[in-house]
N, C-alpha and C positions, 0 to 999 in steps of 0.2 A: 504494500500500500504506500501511496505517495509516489511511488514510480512512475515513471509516466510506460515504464515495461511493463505489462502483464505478463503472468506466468501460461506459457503454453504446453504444461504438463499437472497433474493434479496429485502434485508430492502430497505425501497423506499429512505432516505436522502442517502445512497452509489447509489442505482441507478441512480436518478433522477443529482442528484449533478455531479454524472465522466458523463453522456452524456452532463452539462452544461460544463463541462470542454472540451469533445471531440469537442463539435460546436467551440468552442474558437477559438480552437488547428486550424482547419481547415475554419474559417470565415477570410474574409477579414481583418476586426479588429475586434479586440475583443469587442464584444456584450455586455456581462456582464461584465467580469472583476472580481476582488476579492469582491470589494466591493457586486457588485450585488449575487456574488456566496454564501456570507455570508446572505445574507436576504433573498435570496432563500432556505435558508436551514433551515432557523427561521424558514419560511412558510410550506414547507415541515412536522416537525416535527410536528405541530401544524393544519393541515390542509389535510396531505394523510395518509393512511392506507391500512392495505393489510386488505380484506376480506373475502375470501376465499384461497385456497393454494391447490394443490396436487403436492409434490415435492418427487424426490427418488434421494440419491446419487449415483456416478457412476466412474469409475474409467477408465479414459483414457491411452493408451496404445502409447507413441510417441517413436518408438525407445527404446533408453536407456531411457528415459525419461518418470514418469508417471504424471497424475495430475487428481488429485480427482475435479468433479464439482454434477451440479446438472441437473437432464431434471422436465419437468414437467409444468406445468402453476401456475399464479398469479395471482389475481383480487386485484386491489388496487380502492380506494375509496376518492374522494377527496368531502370534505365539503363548500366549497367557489367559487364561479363563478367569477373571477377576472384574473387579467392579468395573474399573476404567474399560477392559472388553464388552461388557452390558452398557456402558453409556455409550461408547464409540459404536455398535450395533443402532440405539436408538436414535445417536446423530445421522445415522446414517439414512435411516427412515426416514427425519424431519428433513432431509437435502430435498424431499421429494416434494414436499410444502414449501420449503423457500427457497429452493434452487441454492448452487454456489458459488461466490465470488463476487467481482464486479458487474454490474449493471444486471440485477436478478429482476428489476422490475421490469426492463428489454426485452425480457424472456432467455439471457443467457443463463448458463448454470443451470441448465435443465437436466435432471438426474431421475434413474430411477434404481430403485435397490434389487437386488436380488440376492438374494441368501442359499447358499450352495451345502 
């Protein structure tokens, strides 16, 4: 964020971490917090992975406006049965209600989950 780069791959610590931000943004109180959003991210680094990938980039057309993203699917892999694995499952659900990243109200960030 603040870049004028957007990320054209969906590292899981930028994914998983801005949907802990968007439940925040819109929960009652805040759930996590900083604190928690920092040892989720420990855990993340340490604990998911992408395992497979087919991604193409693609260049959207808004008006005057353009914005490079990406289409395509991800399989990510987590090694730990633990809390933080049941919240990173349920973020993973809510990506499908608020899409992920920049310009969700665009219609980019459109995800859907599937559980293997």
């Amino acid at each position: 964020m603040g870049s004028r780069y957007e990320s054209l791959y969906p590292e899981p610590v930028q994914v998983f971490s801005n949907l802990m931000r968007v439940w925040d943004a819109f929960s009652d109180s805040r759930v996590f917090g900083e604190e928690g959003l920092t040892s989720y991210k420990e855990w993340l680094r340490i604990h998911i992975g992408v395992s497979a990938y087919i991604l193409e980039t693609r260049l959207a057309e808004m008006g005057k406006k353009k914005a490079v993203g990406f289409t395509g699917w991800v399989e990510y892999e987590m090694d730990a049965q633990d809390d933080w694995n049941r919240v990173t499952v349920a973020l993973a659900r809510f990506a499908e209600y608020s899409n992920i990243g920049g310009n969700r109200t665009g219609g980019f960030g459109v995800t859907k989950f599937v559980d293997n």
